[in-house]
C-alpha positions as CSV (number, residue, x, y, z in Angstrom):
1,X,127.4,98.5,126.2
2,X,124.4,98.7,123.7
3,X,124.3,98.1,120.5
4,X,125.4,100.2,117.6
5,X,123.3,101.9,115.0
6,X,122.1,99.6,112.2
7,X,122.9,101.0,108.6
8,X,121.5,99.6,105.5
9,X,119.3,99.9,102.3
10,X,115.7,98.8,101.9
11,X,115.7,95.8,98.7
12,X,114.7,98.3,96.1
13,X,118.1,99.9,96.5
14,X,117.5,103.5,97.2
15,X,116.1,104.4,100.4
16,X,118.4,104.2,103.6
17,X,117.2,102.7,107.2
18,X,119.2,104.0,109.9
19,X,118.1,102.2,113.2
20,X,119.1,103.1,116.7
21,X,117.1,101.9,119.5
22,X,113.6,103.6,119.0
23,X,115.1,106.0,116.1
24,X,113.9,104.7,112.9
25,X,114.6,106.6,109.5
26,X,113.8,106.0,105.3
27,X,116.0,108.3,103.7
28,X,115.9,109.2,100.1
29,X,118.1,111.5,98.5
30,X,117.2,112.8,94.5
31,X,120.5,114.3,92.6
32,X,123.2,113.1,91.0
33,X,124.9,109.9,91.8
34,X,127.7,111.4,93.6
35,X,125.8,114.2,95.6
36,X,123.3,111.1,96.8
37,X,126.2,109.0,98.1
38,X,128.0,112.0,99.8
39,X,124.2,112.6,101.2
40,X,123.8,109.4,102.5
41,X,127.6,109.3,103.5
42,X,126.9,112.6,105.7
43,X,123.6,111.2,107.1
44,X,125.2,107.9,108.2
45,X,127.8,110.0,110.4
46,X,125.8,112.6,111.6
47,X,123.0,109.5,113.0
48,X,125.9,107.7,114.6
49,X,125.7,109.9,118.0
50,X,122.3,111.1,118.1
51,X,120.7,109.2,120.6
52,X,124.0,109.4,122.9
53,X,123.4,112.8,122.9
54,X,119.6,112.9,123.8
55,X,120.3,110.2,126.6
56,X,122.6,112.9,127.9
57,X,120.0,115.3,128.5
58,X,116.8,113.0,128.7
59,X,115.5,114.5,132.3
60,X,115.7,118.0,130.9
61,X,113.9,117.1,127.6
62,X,111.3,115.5,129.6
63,X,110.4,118.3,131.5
64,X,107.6,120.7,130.8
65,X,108.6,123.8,129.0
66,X,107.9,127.4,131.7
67,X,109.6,130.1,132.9
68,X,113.1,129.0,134.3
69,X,113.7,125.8,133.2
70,X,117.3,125.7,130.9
71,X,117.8,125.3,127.4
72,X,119.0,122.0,126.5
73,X,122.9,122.0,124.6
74,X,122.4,119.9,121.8
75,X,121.8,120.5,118.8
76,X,118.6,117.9,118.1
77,X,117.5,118.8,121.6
78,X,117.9,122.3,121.0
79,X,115.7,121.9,117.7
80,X,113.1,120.0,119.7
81,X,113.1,123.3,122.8
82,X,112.5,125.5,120.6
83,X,109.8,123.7,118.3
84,X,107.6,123.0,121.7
85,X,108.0,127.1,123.2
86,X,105.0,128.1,121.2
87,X,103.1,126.1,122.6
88,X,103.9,126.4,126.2
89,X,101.6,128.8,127.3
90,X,98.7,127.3,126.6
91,X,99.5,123.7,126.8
92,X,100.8,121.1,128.6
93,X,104.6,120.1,126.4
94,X,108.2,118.8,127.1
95,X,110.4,118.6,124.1
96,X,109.7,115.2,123.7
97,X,106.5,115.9,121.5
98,X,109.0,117.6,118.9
99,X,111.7,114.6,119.2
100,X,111.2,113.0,116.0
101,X,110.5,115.3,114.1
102,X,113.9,117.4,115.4
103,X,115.9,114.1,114.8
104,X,114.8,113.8,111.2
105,X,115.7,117.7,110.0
106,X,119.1,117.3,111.9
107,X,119.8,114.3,109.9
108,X,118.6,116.0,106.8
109,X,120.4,119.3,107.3
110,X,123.4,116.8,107.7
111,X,122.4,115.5,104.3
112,X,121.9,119.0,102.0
113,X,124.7,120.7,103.7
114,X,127.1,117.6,101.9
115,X,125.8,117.7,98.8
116,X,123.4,120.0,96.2
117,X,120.3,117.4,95.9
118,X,117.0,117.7,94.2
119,X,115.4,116.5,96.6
120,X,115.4,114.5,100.1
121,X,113.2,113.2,102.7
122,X,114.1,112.0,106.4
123,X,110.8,109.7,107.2
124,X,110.9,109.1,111.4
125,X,108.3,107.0,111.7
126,X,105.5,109.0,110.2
127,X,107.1,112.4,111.1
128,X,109.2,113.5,107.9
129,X,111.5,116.3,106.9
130,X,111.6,117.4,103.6
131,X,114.2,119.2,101.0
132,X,112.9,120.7,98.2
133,X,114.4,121.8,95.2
134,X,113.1,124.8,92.9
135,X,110.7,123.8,90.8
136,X,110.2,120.5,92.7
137,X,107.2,118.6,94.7
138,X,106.6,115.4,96.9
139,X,103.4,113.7,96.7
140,X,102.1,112.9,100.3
141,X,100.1,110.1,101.6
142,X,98.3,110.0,104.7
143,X,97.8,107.0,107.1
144,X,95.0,106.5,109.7
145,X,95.8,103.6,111.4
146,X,99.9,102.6,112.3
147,X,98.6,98.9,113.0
148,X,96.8,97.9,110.0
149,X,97.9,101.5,107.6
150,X,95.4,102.7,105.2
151,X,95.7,106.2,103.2
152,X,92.8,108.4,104.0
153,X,94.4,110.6,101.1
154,X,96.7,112.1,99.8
155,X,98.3,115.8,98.9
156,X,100.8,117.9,96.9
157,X,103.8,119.6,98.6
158,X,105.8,121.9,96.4
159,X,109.0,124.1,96.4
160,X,107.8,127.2,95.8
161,X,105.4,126.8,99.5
162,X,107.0,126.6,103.0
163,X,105.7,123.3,104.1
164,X,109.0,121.3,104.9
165,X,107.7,119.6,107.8
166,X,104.7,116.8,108.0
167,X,104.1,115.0,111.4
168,X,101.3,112.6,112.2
169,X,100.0,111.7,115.6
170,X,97.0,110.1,117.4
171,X,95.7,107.5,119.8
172,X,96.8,104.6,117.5
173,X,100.6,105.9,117.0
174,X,104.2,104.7,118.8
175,X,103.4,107.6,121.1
176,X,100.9,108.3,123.9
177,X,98.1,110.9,123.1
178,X,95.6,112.6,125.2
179,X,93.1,112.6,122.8
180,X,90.8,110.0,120.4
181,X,92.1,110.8,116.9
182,X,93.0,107.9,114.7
183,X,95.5,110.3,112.9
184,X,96.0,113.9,112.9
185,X,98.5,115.0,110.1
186,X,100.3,118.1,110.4
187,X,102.1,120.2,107.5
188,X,104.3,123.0,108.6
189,X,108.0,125.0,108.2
190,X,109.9,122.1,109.7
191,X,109.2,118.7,110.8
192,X,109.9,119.7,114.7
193,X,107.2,122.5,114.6
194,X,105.0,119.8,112.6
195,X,105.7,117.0,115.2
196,X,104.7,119.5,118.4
197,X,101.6,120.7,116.5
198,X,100.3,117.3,115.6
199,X,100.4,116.2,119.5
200,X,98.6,119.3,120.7
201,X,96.0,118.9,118.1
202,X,95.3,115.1,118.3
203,X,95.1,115.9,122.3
204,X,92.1,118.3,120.7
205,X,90.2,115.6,119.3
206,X,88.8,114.4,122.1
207,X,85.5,113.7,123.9
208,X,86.5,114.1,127.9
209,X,85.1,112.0,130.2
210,X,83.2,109.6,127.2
211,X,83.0,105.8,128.5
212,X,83.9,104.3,125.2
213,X,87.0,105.6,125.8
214,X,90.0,103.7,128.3
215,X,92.3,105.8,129.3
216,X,94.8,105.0,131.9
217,X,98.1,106.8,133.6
218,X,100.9,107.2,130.6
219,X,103.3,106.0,134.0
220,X,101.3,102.8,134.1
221,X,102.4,101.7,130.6
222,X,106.0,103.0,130.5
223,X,107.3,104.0,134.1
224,X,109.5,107.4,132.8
225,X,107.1,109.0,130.6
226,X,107.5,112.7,130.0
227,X,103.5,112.9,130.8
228,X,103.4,111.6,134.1
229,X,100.4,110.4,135.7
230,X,98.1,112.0,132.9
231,X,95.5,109.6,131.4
232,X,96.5,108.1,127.7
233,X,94.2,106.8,125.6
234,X,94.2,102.7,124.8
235,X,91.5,102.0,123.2
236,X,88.4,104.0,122.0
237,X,85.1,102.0,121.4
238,X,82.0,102.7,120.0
239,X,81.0,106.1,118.8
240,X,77.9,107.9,116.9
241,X,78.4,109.8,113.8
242,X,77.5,113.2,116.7
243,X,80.0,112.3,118.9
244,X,82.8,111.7,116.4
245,X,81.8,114.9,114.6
246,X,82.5,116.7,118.0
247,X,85.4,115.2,118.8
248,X,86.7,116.4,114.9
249,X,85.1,120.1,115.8
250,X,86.9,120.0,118.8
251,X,90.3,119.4,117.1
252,X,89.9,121.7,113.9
253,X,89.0,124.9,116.0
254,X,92.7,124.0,117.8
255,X,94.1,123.7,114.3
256,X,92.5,126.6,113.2
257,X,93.9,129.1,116.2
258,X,97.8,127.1,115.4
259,X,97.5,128.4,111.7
260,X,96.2,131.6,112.8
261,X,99.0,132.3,114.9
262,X,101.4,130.8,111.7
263,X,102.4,127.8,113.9
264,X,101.3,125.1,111.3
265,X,100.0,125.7,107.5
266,X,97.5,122.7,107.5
267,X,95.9,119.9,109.3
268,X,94.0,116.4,108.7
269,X,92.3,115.4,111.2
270,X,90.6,111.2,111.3
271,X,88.7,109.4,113.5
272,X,86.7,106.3,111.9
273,X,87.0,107.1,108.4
274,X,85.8,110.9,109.2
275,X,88.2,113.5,107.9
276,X,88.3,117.5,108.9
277,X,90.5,119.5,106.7
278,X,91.9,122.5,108.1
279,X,94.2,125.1,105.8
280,X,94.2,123.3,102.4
281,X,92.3,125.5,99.9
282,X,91.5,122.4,98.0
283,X,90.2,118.9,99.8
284,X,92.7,116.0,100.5
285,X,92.3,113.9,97.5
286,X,90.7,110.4,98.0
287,X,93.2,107.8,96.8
288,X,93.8,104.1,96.0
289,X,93.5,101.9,99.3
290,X,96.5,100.8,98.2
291,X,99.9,101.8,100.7
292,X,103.6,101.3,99.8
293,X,105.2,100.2,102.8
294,X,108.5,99.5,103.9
295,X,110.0,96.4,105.7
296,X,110.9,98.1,109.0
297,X,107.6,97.1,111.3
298,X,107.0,100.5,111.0
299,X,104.0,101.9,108.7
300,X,105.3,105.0,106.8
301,X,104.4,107.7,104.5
302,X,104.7,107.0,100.9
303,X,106.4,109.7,98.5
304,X,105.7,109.5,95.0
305,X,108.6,110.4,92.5
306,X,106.7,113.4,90.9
């Protein structure tokens, strides 16, 4: 019988961690002080039997998304189908590449459906839902590197857009990429559709065959891995300011075709301190090198009270 789901507040009293195996949330709810509590009271609950229920279909989520395979039941895995079917045609995805970001929008849906709030966020390791009021906003950092964070910079997200989803993956992350990005953040209609975009475009940023770059068999480093026998990056050495430009090309024209098509709004794209911007009008602001972080051994996304 394994353990069950850690609930708690971070010291400063505001956000909620919710911990289950390797789900790991910051919650923040904006409102009044009786809509917050019935926010966080709904979000509690609903978190309580999500993993169960992802356990209960884990083969099928694992599976590459074509022609025949079934729908999932659930309602998370059902979130995470349908964020990966875009890209199916062209790519190699299971509905694992959309899991976090699917688990963070149900628990927020859980939360706005309780209560009227302000505002809310569902942060799952990086990949982050987000509720916005009218006439609201959320100021969003952007890490490069999970193991030692720094913000690469920074951006406005506001109410009267449709960007309610931001995702971040890359070589460095708690999941396996295909690719040599240090970060590749994604902003897009929900968090599940940002989560599967991220993957496919940090797979982009890539250099194939390069040897600077280790790569070895994702089943080699964690024996039931939706990808298989494909080659995962582990480490990435030492690169010229042409090669890491290629590798950022290579990334930003995949980008580009995902917000042609309307699958993502915008992408940031990192390797080494080098940045591609793809779909902001304006450039990422530069910001302090200075990160909030929260005690969770996790490096998160900071959100500003704006």
């Amino acid at each position: 019988m394994r353990a069950p789901p850690q609930v708690g507040f971070l010291p400063d009293g505001r956000r909620l961690h919710l911990h289950d195996g390797p789900i790991d949330l910051i919650v923040e709810a904006f409102g009044t002080v009786p809509a917050v509590r019935q926010a966080y009271d709904a979000a509690v609950v609903r978190f309580a039997t999500i993993l169960d229920e992802l356990c209960g279909e884990l083969a099928l989520l694992r599976s590459a998304v074509r022609p025949g395979v079934p729908r999932p039941r659930g309602r998370v895995a059902l979130r995470m189908r349908r964020a990966v079917e875009p890209f199916a045609a062209a790519y190699f995805i299971t509905p694992m590449a959309a899991v976090a970001g699917a688990v963070a929008e149900e628990v927020l849906a859980a939360m706005t459906d309780a209560a009227g709030l302000t505002r809310a966020y569902v942060n799952n390791g990086g990949d982050i839902a987000l509720h916005l009021g009218p006439g609201t906003a959320f100021s969003v950092g952007m890490a490069d590197d999970p193991e030692r964070p720094r913000l690469f910079g920074d951006m406005r997200v506001e109410s009267d857009g449709d960007i309610r989803g931001i995702a971040t993956s890359g070589w460095r992350g708690r999941s396996f990429s295909l690719g040599i990005a240090d970060a590749v953040t994604v902003l897009a209609p929900t968090a599940a559709a940002a989560d599967a975009a991220a993957t496919v475009v940090a797979n982009a940023v890539d250099l194939p065959g390069h040897p600077a770059v280790l790569r070895v068999p994702a089943r080699s480093l964690q024996p039931d891995s939706d990808l298989g026998d494909r080659a995962v990056t582990r480490a990435v050495g030492s690169l010229t300011p042409d090669e890491i430009a290629t590798a950022l090309d290579a990334g930003a024209a995949c980008a580009r075709q995902l917000e042609a098509l309307g699958l993502i709004r915008a992408a940031a794209l990192n390797i080494r301190g080098e940045t591609r911007i793809v779909g902001l009008s304006v450039p990422v602001k530069r910001v302090l090198p200075v990160a909030a972080m929260v005690s969770t051994k996790q490096p998160v996304l900071e959100y500003a009270d704006v």
